[in-house]
LUMFIMAR-217584 format. One record per residue (C-alpha): residue in one letter; z, y, x. Coordinates in steps of 0.1 Angstrom, whole numbers. Each point is the difference from the previous one (the first is absolute). Layout:
<rs>
(r "a",(Z,Y,X))
...
</rs>
This chain:
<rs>
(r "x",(1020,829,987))
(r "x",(19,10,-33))
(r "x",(-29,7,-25))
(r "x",(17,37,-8))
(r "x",(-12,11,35))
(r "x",(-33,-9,-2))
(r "x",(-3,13,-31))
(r "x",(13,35,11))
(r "x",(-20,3,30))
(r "x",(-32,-11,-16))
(r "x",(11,31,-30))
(r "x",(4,22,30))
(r "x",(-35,-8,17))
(r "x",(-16,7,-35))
(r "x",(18,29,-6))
(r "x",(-13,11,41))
(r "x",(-34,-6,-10))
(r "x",(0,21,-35))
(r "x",(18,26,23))
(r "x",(-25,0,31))
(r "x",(-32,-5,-29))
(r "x",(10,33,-19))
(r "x",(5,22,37))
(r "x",(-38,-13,2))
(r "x",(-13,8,-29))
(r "x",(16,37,7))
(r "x",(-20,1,32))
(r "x",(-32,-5,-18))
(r "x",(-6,-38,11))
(r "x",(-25,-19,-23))
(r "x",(21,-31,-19))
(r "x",(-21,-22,15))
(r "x",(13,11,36))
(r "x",(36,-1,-14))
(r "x",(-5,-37,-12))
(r "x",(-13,-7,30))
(r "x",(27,14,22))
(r "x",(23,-19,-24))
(r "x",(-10,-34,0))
(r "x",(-5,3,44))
(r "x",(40,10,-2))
(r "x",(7,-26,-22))
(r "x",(-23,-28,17))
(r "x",(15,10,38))
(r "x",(36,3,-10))
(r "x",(-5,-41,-10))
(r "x",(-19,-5,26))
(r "x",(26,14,22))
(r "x",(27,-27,-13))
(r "x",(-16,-28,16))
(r "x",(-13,17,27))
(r "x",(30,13,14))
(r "x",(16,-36,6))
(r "x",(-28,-9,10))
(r "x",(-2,24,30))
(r "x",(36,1,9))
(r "x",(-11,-37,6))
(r "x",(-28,-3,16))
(r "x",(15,27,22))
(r "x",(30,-30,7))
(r "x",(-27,-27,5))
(r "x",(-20,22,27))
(r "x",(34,5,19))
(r "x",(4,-40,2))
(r "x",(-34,-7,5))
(r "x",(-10,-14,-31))
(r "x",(-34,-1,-13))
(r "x",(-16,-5,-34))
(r "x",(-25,-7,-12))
(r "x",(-19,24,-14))
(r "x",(-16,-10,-29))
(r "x",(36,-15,-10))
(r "x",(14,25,9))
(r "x",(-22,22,-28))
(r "x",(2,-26,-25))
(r "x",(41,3,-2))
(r "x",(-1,38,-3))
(r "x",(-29,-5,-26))
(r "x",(25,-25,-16))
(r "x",(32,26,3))
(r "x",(-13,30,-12))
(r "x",(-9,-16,-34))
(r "x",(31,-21,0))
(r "x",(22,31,3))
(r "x",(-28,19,-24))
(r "x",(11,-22,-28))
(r "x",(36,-4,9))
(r "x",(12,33,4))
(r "x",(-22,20,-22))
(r "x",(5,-25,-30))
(r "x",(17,-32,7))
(r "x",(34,14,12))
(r "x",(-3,33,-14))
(r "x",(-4,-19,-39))
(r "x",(18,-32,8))
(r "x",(18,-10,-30))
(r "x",(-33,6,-17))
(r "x",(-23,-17,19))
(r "x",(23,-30,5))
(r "x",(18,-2,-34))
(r "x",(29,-19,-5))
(r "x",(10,-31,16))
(r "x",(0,-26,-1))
(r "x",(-39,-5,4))
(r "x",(-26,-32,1))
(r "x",(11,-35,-12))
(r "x",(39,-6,-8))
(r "x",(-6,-40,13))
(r "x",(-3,7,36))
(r "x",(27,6,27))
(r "x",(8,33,-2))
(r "x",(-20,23,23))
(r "x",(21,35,13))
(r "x",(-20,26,18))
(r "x",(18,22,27))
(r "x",(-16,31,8))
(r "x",(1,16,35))
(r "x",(16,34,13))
(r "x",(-4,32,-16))
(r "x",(-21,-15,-33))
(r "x",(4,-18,-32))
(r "x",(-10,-30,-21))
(r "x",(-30,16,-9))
(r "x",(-11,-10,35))
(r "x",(-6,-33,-10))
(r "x",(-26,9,-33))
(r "x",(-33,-18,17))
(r "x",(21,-28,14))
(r "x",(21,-7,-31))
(r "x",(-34,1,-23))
(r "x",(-16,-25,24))
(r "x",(35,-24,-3))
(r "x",(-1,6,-41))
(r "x",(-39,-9,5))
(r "x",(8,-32,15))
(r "x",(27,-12,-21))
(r "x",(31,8,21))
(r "x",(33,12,-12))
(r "x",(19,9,-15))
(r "x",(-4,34,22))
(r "x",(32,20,6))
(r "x",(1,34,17))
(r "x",(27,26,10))
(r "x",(6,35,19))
(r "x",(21,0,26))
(r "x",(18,33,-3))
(r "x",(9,28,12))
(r "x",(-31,5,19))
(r "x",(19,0,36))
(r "x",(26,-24,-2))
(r "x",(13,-23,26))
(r "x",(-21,-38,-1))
(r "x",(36,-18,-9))
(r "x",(1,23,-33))
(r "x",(-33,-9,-10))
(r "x",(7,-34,10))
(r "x",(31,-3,-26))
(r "x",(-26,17,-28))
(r "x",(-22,-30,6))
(r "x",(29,-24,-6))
(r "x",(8,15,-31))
(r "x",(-32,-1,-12))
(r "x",(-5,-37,7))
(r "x",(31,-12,-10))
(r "x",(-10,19,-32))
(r "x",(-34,-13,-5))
(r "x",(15,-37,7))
(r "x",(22,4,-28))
(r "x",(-21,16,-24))
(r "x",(-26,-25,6))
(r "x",(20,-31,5))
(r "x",(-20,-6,37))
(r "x",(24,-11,29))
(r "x",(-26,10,27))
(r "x",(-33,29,5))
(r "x",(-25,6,19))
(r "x",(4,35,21))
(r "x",(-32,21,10))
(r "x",(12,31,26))
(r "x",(-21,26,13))
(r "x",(13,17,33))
(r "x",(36,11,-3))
(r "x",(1,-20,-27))
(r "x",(2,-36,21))
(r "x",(24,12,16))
(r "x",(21,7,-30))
(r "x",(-5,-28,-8))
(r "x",(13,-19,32))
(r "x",(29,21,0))
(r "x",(8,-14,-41))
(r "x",(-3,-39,15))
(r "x",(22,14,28))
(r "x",(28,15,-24))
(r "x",(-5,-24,-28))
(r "x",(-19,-29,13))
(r "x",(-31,-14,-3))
(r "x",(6,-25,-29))
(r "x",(-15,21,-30))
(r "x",(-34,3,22))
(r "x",(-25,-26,-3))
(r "x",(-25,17,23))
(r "x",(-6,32,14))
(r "x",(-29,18,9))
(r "x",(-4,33,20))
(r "x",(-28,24,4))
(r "x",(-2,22,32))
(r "x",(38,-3,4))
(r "x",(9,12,32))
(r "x",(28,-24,5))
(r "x",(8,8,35))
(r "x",(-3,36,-3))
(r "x",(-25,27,1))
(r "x",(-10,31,21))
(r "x",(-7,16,-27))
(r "x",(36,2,-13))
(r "x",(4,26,20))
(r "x",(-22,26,-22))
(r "x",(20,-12,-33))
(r "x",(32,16,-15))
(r "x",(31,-16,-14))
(r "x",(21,-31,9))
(r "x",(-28,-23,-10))
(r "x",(-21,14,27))
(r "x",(24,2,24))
(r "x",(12,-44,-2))
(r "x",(-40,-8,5))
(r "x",(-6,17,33))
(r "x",(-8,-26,22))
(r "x",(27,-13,27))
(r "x",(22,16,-20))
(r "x",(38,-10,-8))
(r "x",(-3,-9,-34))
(r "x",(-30,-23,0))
(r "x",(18,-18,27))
(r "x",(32,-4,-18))
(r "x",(-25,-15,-28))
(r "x",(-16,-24,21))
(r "x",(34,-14,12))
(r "x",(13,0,-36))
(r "x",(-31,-23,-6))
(r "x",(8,-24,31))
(r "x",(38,-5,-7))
(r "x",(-10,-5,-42))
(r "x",(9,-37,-12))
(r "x",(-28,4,-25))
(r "x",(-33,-13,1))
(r "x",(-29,25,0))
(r "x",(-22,0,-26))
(r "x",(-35,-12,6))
(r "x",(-14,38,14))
(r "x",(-40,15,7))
(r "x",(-4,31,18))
(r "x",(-29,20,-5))
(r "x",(-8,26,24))
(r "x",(-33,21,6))
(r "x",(-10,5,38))
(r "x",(-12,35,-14))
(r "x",(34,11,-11))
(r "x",(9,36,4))
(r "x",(36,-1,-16))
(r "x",(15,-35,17))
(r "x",(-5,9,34))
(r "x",(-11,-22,23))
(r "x",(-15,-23,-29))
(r "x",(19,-33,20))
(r "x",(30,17,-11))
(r "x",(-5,-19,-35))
(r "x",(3,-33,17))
(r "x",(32,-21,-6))
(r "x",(6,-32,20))
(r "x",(8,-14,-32))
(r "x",(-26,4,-19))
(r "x",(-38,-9,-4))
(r "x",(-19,35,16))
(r "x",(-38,1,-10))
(r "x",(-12,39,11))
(r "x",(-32,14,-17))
(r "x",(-17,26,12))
(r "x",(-22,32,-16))
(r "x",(31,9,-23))
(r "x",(19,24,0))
(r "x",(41,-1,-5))
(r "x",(0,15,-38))
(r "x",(-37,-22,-3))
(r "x",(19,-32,4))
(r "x",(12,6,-36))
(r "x",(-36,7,-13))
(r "x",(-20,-27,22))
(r "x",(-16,-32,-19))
(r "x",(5,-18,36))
(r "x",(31,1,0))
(r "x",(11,-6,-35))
(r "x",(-18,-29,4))
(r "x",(16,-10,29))
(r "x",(33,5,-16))
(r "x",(-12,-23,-31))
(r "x",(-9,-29,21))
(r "x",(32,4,15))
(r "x",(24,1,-32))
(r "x",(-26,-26,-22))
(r "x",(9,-31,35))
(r "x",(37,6,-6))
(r "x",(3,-30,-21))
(r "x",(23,5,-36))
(r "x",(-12,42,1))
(r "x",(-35,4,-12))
(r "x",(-30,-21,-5))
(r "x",(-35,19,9))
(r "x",(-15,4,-41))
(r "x",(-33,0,13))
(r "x",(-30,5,28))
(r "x",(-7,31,-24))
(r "x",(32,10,2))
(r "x",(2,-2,39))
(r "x",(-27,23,4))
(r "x",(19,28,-20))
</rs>
């Protein structure tokens, strides 16, 4: 989500509160009360965030007779309400602060690009990229896909700019993509356009590669192309089938919690290795020490990408 917005509406809740505090303080109401009243908006209009995915979903998994399990089920809101705490109160909202310039981490390393997902912006990625930089991986690229509701293919020709312009400016032939949600499927629709050659190996977190449910509450082209059954995604899938390139070694990451990528299967691809977790939630999976480990054991076996520094290291 363009860093402009976020910064406006979090102006405009302050601006509410200094507003709604002052009517208060004309009624007569201690400043204790006031604070209190204050913080309780603040804390339930965050809480709200995750928990309104999360009951448009569970309201999806009671109609197909899914069950979870409860204490997982807590653990991955516990997980997505501070994962979308940090991301959209500072993260997004601050991005070309908190994430500097890239590129980021060591310049001897195949080239690392993070895609973000629909409706956000690199500054998703702060926890995971400090955990790569921690481990000695990278050099770490980012970008924002832009404007905010633009069709997949769009974003998908950004992404080949920016690697074709990271290759050159760095002199690497090949890098290593990490996607979160929409962002895999970005990114299959780049290897579909421009092939697969520049892309070593590809990771995806909570992508729902063959469509979500939960398309249906979004806005914008974006949204529209990653409804599942829908015309689009099929058109991708045979696109993938008829290509004369060779896929790039692939790991999908999915949470069986997820409230976003619905049904969480929907991240599967027959293509690629599928390992689910469980207890995160869609915006956690970002913010998780499972699964960045998960994704480091992954990218350190490709042989010729990254060597594991050490045990200390791993545990980061």
């Amino acid at each position: 989500m363009s860093q402009g917005w976020l910064i406006a509406l979090l102006t405009a809740e302050m601006w509410l509160y200094a507003w709604l505090g002052l009517r208060l303080a004309e009624r007569g109401f201690a400043l204790w009360a006031i604070l209190f009243l204050l913080i309780a908006i603040a804390f339930a209009w965050r809480a709200s965030h995750a928990l309104g995915s999360f009951l448009a979903a569970s309201v999806l998994r009671y109609r197909d007779g899914r069950r979870e399990i409860a204490g997982s089920a807590a653990a991955a809101l516990r997980s997505e309400f501070s994962a979308r705490l940090v991301s959209f109160n500072w993260s997004q909202p601050f991005a070309n602060f908190v994430m500097g310039q890239d590129p980021a981490g060591p310049m001897a390393g195949t080239p690392i690009v993070l895609v973000h997902g629909y409706a956000s912006n690199r500054g998703m990625w702060v926890r995971f990229r400090q955990r790569l930089l921690a481990a000695h991986m990278g050099p770490v690229y980012s970008l924002n896909l832009e404007p905010l509701f633009a069709g997949i293919d769009e974003f998908a020709t950004q992404l080949h700019k920016r690697i074709e312009g990271l290759c050159h400016e760095s002199g690497a032939t090949q890098v290593v993509v990490i996607a979160h949600s929409m962002g895999g499927i970005v990114t299959r629709a780049y290897m579909a356009t421009h092939g697969a050659g520049r892309v070593a190996a590809l990771v995806t977190l909570g992508s729902p590669h063959q469509g979500t449910r939960m398309a249906a509450l979004g806005i914008g082209r974006a949204a529209d192309q990653m409804r599942a059954g829908g015309a689009w995604l099929s058109t991708l899938k045979d696109k993938e089938s008829a290509a004369e390139y060779a896929l790039p070694p692939t790991l999908s990451i999915y949470t069986t919690n997820d409230d976003l990528a619905y049904p969480p299967e929907s991240a599967e691809l027959a293509w690629a290795e599928n390992v689910a977790v469980s207890g995160v939630g869609h915006v956690g999976l970002l913010f998780s020490a499972e699964v960045f480990a998960l994704v480091k054991q992954y990218l350190t076996n490709r042989d010729g990408l990254f060597q594991a520094k050490s045990s200390e290291n791993a545990r980061q």
